[in-house]
N, C-alpha and C positions, 0 to 999 in steps of 0.2 A: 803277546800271549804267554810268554816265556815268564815275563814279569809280573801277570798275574796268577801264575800256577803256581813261582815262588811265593806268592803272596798267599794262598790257600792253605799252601802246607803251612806257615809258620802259623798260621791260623789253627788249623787242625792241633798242631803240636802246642799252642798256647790254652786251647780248649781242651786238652786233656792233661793239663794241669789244675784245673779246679776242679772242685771239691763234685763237681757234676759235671758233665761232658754237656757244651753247647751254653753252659749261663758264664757270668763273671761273676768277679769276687761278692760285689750287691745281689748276683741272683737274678742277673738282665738279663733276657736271650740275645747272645753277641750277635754284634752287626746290628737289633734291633732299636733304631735310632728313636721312633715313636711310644716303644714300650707298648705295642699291641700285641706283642707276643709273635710277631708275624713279618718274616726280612725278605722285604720286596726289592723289586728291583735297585729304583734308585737310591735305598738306603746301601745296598750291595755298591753300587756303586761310589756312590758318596766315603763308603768302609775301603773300597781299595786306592780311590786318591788319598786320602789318609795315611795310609802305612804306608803312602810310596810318598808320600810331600810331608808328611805328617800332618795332626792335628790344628785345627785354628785356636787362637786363642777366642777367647769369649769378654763381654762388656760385666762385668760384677758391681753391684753397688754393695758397700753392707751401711745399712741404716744404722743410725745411733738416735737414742733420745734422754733425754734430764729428766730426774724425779726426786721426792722426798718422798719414801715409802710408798703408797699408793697413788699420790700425788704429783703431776707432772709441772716442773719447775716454770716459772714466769718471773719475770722481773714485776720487784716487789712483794710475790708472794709470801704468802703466812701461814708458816708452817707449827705442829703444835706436838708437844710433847718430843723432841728432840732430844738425841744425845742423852746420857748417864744423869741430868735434872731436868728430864721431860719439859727441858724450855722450848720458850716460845722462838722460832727464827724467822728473820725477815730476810732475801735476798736477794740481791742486787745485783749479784755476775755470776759465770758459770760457764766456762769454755777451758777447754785442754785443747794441745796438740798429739796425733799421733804419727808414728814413725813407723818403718821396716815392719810392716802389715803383712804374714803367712799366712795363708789356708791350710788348712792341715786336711789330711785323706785319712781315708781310715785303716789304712797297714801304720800308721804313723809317721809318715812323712809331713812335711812341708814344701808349699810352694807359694816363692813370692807372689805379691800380689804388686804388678807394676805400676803404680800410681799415675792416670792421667795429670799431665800437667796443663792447668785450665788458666792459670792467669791471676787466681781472686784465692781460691782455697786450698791449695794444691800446688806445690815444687819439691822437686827432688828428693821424692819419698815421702815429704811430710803432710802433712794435713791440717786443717786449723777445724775444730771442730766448736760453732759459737750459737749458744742456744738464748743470748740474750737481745733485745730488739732497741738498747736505749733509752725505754720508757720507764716509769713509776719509779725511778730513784737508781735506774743503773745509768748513773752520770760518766762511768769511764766507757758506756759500751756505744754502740754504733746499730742502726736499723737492719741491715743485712745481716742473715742469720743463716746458719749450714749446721747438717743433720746427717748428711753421706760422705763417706767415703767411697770414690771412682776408682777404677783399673781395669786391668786386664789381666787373666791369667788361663790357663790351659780350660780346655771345657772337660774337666775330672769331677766327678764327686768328693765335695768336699764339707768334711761332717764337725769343724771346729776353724777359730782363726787363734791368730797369735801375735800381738801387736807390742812395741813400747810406748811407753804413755809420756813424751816428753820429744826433744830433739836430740838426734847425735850431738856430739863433739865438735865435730866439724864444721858444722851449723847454729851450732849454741854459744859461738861467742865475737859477733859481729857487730856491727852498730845498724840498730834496726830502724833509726833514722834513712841510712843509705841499701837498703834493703827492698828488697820488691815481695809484691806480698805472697804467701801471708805472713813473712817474717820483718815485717813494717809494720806492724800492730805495735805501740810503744806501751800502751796499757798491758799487753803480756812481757815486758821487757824490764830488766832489772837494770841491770851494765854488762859491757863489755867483757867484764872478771867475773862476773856473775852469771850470765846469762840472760836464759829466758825462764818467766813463768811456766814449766811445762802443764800445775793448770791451775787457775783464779776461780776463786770462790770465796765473794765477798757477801755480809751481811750484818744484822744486828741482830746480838742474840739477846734476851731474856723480856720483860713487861715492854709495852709498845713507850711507857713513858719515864723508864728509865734502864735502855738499853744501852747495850757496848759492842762495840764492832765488834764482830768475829771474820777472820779470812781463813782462810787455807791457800798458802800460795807457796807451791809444789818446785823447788830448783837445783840446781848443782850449788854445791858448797865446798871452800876448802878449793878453792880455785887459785893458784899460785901466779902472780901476775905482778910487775912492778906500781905498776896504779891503776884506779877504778876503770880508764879510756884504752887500756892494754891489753890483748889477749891474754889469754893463758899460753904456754907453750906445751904444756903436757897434760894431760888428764887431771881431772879434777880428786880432790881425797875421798870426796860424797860424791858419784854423779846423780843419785838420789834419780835414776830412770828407770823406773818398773817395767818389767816384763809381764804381760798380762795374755794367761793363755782361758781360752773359751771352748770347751769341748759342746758337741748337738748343738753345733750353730750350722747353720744351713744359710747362704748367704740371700738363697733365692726367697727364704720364707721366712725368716726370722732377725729381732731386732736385738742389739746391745741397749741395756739400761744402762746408765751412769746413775748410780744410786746412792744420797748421799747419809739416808736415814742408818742402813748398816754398816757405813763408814764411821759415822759420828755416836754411835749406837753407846760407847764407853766412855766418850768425852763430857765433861759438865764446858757444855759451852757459854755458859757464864762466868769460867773462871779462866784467869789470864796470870801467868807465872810474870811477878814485879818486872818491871825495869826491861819487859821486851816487847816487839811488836803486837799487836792486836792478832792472836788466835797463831795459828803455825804458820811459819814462816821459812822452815825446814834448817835453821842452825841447831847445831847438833848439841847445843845446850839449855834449849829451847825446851823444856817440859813438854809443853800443850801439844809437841809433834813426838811425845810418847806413845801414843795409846794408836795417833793415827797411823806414821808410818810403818808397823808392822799389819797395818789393817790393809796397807797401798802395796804390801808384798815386799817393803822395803828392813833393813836391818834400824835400830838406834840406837845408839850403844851397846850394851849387853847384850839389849834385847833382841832377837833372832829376826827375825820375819815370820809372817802369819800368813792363811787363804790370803789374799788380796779381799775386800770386801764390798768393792764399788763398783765393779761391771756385773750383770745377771745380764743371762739369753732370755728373753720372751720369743 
C-alpha cells in the first residue's frame, strides 16, 4: 500500500507539471491506456506495475519502399524524363544498408531502436534493405526481397526516426565472403580497404538502343590500408555515411520512400566524367558524385552538403 501511495503522489506531482492538470505532454488523459478518455481499473493497474518495474518495451516495424517519382521501382523498369536531360532510365538494383536507427519524441530526444537480429536481414544494428527480386536484367540480384526494418524500443510516442544510411567502421571492413548475412552479400561489397556498397543503384541511362550504364554506388574512400585484402586501421578520410533524419514519421502509420527521381533531379545521367567508372562511384574526383552527394546530405569538395533529397515520409 505504502508503494502505491508513493506511486500516486509522484503522479499527482508529475500531473501538475503539464500545461493542464490530468493530460500529458500529447494531450492524453494520464493512466488512460485506450484513449477513451476514461481510467478504469486495469488500466490503473496496468499504470502502477509500470512506474514500479517500469515500461515494456514494444515490437516497431518502420516500412521502407523504392520509387522514381510516382513510380514504384522494379527490376527493369522504365523510367522517363529523369535527372537534369529528362532521360530515359532503365533499372536493374536498388538496395542500401541502414544503421544505428532512433525514434525521435517530440521534446526532441532520441531513442534507439534495438534491432532484432533474424538471421537473413538483420545483425548488429544493421539492416540490409533489398527491393530487387533477380528478374528482368538484375543479374547481380537475388529473389528474396526486404521492405522492414524490426526492433524494439520503449512504447513512447514517437513523432520522427533517425537513421545512417551505410555501415559503421567496424563493420565496413571485413571480408564478406566469411561473413554471415546480411553482410555476405558480395554484390554490395567492394574490398576489405574499401568496404561495403552502402547503397547500389544500377541501370542504363538514356534511348533503350543506345544506352550506358549509370550506377550510383555509395562507400567510404580514402581508406588507408597496406593492400586491397587488409583492413584499415583507423577511420577512413571520406566515410561518405549520411545521417538521415525524418521528422511526422510515426512508425505505426507511415512509410519512408527511398526516392531516386529528386536525388537525380540535377544530374544529366547521360553524361559520364572520361576515364572513370560508369555514373558515381563516390571517389572524390569523380565529377558525376557532384550534384549527388550533397543531395545524400553528404559534403564534395568545396561543396557543403544539401537537405538530403532521397528519403520522404508518406
Amino acid at each position: 500500500m505504502k508503494r502505491f501511495l508513493t506511486w500516486i503522489g509522484l503522479m499527482c506531482t508529475a500531473a501538475a507539471s503539464f500545461a493542464q492538470p490530468g493530460l500529458d505532454p500529447n494531450g492524453q488523459c494520464i493512466g488512460d491506456g485506450d484513449g477513451d478518455a476514461v481510467v478504469r481499473i486495469h488500466e490503473l493497474i496496468t499504470a502502477v506495475n509500470n512506474s514500479l518495474d517500469g515500461c515494456p518495451q514494444r515490437d516497431i516495424e518502420i516500412n521502407f519502399a523504392a520509387a522514381v517519382g510516382d513510380e514504384a521501382f522494379e527490376c527493369g523498369g522504365v523510367y522517363q524524363n529523369v535527372g537534369a536531360g529528362d532521360s530515359t532510365l532503365r533499372l536493374t538494383d536498388f538496395r542500401f544498408y541502414v544503421s544505428d536507427v532512433r525514434l525521435l519524441t517530440a521534446d526532441g530526444g532520441e531513442v534507439p531502436l534495438e534491432l532484432t537480429e533474424d538471421g537473413v536481414w538483420q545483425r548488429d544494428g544493421v539492416a540490409l534493405l533489398d527491393f530487387e527480386d533477380g528478374q528482368n536484367g538484375c543479374a547481380f540480384g537475388n529473389a528474396p526481397m526486404n521492405n522492414v526494418v524490426r526492433g524494439t524500443a520503449p512504447a513512447l510516442a514517437y513523432t520522427g526516426v533517425r537513421f545512417d544510411m551505410g555501415l559503421p567502421f567496424e563493420l565496413n571492413h571485413g571480408n564478406a565472403e566469411l561473413e554471415t548475412e546480411p553482410l555476405n552479400v558480395t554484390a554490395m561489397f567492394w574490398s576489405w580497404n574499401g568496404g561495403y556498397k552502402f547503397i547500389r543503384v544500377d541501370g542504363f541511362a538514356g534511348p533503350i538502343d543506345n544506352a550506358i550504364n549509370y550506377n550510383l554506388h555509395l562507400g567510404s574512400t580514402g581508406c588507408d590500408s597496406r593492400a586491397p585484402v587488409i583492413p584499415p586501421t583507423g577511420p577512413c578520410a571520406n566515410p561518405n555515411l549520411p545521417e538521415i533524419t525524418l521528422q511526422g514519421f510515426n512508425p505505426s502509420t507511415n512509410v519512408i520512400v527511398a526516392d531516386l527521381a529528386p536525388l537525380l533531379a540535377d544530374v544529366d545521367v547521360e553524361v559520364n566524367q572520361e576515364e572513370t567508372a560508369p555514373g558515381c562511384q563516390s571517389q572524390p574526383f569523380d565529377s558525376d558524385c557532384a550534384t549527388i552527394f550533397p543531395n545524400l546530405g553528404l559534403p564534395f569538395g568545396e561543396t557543403p552538403p544539401s537537405t538530403q533529397k532521397l528519403f520522404r515520409v508518406e
